[in-house]
C-alpha positions as a Markdown table, in Angstrom:
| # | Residue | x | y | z |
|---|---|---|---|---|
| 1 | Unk | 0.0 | 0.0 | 0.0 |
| 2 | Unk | 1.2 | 3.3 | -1.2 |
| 3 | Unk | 0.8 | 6.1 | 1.6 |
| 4 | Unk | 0.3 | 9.4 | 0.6 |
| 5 | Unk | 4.1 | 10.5 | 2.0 |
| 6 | Unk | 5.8 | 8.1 | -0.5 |
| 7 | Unk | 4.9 | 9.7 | -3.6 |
| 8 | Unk | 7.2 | 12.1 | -5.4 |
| 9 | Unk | 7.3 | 15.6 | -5.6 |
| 10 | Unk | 3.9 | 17.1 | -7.1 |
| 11 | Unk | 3.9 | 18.3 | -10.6 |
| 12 | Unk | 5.8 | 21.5 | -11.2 |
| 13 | Unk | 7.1 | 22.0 | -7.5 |
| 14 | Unk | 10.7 | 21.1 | -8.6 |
| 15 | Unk | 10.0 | 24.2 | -11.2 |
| 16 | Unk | 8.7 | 26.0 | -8.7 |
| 17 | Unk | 11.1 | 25.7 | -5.9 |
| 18 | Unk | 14.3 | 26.4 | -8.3 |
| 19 | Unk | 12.4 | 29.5 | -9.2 |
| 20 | Unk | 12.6 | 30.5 | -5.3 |
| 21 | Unk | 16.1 | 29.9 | -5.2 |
| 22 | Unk | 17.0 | 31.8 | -8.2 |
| 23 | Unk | 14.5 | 34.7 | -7.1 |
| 24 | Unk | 16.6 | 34.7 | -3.5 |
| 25 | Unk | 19.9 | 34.6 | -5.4 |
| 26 | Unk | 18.9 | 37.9 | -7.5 |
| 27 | Unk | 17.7 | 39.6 | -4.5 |
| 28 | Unk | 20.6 | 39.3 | -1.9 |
| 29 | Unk | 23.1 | 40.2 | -5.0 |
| 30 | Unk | 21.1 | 43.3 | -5.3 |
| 31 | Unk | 21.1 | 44.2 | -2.1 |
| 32 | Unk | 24.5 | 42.7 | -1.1 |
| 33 | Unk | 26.3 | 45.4 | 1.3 |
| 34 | Unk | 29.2 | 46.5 | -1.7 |
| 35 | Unk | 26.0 | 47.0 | -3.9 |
| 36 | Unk | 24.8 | 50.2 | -2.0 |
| 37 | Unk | 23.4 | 51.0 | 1.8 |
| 38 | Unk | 20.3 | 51.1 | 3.5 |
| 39 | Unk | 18.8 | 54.9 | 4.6 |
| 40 | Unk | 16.2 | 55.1 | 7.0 |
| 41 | Unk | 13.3 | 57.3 | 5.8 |
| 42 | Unk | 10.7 | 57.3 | 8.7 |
| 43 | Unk | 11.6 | 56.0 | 12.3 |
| 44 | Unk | 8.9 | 56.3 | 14.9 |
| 45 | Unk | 7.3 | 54.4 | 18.2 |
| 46 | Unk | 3.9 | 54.9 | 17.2 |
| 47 | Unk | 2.1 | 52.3 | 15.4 |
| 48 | Unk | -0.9 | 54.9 | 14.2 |
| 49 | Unk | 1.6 | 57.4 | 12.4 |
| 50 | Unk | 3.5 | 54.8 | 11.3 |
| 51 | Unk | 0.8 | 53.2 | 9.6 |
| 52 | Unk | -0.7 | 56.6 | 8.5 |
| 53 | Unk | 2.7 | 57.5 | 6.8 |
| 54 | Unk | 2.8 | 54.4 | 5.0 |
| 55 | Unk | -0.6 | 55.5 | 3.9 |
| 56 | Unk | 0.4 | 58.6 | 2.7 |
| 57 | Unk | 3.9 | 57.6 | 1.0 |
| 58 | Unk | 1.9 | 55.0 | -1.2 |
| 59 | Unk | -0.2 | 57.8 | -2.1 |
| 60 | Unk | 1.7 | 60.5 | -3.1 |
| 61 | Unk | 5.5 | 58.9 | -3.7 |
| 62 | Unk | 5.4 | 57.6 | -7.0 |
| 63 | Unk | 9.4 | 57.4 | -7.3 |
| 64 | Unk | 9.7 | 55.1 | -4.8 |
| 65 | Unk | 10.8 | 51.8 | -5.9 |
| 66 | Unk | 8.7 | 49.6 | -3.3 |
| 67 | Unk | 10.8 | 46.4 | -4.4 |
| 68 | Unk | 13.6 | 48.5 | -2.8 |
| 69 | Unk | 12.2 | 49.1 | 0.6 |
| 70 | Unk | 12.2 | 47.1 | 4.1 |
| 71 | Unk | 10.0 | 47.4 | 6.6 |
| 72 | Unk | 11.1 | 47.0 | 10.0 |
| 73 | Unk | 9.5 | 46.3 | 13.4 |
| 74 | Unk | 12.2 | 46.7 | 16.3 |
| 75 | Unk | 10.5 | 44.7 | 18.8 |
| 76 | Unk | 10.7 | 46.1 | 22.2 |
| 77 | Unk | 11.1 | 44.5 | 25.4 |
| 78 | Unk | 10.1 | 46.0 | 29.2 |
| 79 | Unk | 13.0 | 48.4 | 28.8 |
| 80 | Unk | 12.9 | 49.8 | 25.1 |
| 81 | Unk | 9.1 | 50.6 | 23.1 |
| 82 | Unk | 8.6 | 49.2 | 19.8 |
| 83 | Unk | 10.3 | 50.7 | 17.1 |
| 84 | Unk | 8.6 | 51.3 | 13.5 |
| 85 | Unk | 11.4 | 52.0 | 10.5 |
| 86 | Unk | 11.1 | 52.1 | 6.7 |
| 87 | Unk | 14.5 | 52.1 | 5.0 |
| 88 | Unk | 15.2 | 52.4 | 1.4 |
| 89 | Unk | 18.5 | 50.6 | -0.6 |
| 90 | Unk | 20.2 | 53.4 | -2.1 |
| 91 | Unk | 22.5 | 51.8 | -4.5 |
| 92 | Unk | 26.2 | 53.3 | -5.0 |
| 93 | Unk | 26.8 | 55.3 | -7.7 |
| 94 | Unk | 28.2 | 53.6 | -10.7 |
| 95 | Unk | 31.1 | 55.3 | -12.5 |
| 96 | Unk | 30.4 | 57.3 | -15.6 |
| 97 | Unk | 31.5 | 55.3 | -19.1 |
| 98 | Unk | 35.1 | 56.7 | -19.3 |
| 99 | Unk | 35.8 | 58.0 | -16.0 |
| 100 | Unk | 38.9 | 56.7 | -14.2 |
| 101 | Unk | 38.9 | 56.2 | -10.7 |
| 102 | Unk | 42.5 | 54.8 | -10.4 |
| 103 | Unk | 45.0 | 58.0 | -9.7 |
């Protein structure tokens, strides 16, 4: 009797899974720390503003690259309040074609 543990993988989960992979792969070389830094662009302990500027940067910030952005939630203990931060990667500048950084 076959239970329903022994069969293989289902169909298109190998697909599937190596598409993860590849999609994890892509994003820590683009945000890998000689790529660029992180810059905090709201920081506060108060869950309602925090959520209301969300709101608001959604709404009116079109040049945000939301792919770009992590959302943080500094958990705090008896000592320290919760922290709320939005960072954006800021990638380093590349060189210009032609410019020479080697003197």
């Amino acid at each position: 009797m076959v239970e329903a543990g022994d069969a293989g993988p289902m169909p298109g989960q190998r697909k599937r899974r190596r598409q993860q992979q590849n999609e994890v792969q892509r994003s820590a070389a683009r945000f890998a720390p000689e790529a660029g830094r992180w810059e905090v662009l709201f920081e506060t302990q108060d869950e309602a503003e925090w959520h209301a500027h969300i709101r608001r940067l959604r709404a009116s910030d079109t040049q945000i690259d939301w792919t770009a952005v992590r959302v943080g939630r500094l958990c705090g203990r008896q000592t320290q309040p919760t922290t709320f931060r939005l960072s954006l990667f800021v990638p380093n500048a590349l060189p210009h074609p032609g410019q020479n950084f080697s003197t």
